[in-house]
C-alpha positions in Angstrom: -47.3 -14.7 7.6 -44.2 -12.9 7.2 -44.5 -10.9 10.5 -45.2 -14.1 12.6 -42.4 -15.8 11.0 -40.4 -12.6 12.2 -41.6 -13.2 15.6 -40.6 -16.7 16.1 -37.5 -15.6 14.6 -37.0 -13.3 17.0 -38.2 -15.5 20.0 -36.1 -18.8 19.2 -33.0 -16.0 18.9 -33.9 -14.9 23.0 -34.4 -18.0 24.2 -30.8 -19.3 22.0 -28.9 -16.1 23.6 -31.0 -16.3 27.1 -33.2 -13.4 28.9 -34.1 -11.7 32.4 -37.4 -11.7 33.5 -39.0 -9.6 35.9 -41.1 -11.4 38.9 -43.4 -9.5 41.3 -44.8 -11.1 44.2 -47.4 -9.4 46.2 -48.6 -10.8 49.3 -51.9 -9.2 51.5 -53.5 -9.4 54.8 -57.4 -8.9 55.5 -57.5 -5.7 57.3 -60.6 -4.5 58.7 -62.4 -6.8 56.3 -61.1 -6.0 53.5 -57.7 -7.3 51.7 -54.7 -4.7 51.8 -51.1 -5.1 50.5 -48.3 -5.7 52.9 -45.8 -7.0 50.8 -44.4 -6.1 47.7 -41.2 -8.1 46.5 -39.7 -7.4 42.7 -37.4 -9.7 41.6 -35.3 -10.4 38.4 -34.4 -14.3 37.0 -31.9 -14.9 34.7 -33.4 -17.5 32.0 -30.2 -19.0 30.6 -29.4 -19.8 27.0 -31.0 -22.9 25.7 -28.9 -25.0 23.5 -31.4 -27.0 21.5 -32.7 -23.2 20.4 -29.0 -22.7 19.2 -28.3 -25.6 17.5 -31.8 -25.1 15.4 -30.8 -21.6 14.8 -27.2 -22.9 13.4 -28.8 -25.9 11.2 -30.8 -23.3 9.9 -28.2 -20.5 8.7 -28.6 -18.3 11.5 -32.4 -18.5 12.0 -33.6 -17.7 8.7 -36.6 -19.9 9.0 -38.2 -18.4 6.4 -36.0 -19.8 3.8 -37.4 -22.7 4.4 -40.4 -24.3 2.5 -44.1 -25.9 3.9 -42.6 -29.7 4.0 -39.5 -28.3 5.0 -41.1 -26.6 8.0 -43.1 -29.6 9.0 -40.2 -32.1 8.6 -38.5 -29.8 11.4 -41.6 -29.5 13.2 -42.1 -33.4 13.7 -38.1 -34.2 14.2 -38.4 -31.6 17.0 -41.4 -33.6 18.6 -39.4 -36.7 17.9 -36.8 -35.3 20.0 -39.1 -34.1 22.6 -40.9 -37.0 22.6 -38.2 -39.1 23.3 -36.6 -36.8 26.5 -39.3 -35.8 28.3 -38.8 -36.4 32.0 -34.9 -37.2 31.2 -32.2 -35.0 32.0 -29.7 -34.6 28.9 -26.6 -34.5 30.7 -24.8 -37.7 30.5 -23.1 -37.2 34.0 -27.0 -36.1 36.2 -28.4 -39.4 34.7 -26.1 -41.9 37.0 -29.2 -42.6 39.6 -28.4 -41.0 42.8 -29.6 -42.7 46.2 -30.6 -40.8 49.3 -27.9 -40.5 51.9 -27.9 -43.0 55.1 -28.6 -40.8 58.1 -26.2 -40.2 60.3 -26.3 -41.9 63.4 -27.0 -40.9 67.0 -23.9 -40.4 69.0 -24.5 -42.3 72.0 -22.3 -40.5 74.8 -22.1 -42.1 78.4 -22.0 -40.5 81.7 -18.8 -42.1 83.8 -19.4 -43.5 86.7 -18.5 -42.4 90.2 -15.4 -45.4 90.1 -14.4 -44.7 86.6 -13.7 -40.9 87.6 
């Protein structure tokens, strides 16, 4: 118990500080009948820190979860569903939740072609 309580520790402290993750895309063609690689494209994304993560680490001392007791632990667990309950789908930044509408598009520029007596 102790060494998966270690593990979320350790978890909920990389996704609180953030982490890279490396992406590999492969792509292939049928050649000849059978499937060969053409492409090969590595990539790295940059997950950035989450702040929910932090603030549970902080409430909790630093993330030492394992301080805590049973009832302890599941009063956490179901005020975090609480809160996740209550966001999902909604943005939590007070400023993105104004509703944005879709830009008019512009209009045609109607130019006309003078005449022979307006030269």
């Amino acid at each position: 118990m102790e060494k998966e309580q270690g593990k979320i520790e350790e978890a909920l402290l990389k996704v609180a500080l953030g982490y890279q993750v490396a992406e590999v895309t492969e792509e292939y063609a049928e050649v000849d009948g059978k499937l060969k690689l053409t492409k090969r494209k590595r990539t790295k994304k940059d997950i950035p820190p989450d702040l929910k993560a932090m603030q549970l680490l902080l409430e909790n001392g630093g993330g030492t979860l394992a301080e805590l007791s049973d009832e302890q632990l599941e009063e956490e667990k179901e005020r975090l569903l609480a809160v996740l309950g209550q966001t999902t789908g909604q943005v939590c930044d007070e400023k993105a939740k104004t509703v944005k509408r879709p830009r008019a598009k512009p209009r045609k520029r109607v130019v006309r072609k003078k005449t022979e007596a307006e030269k």
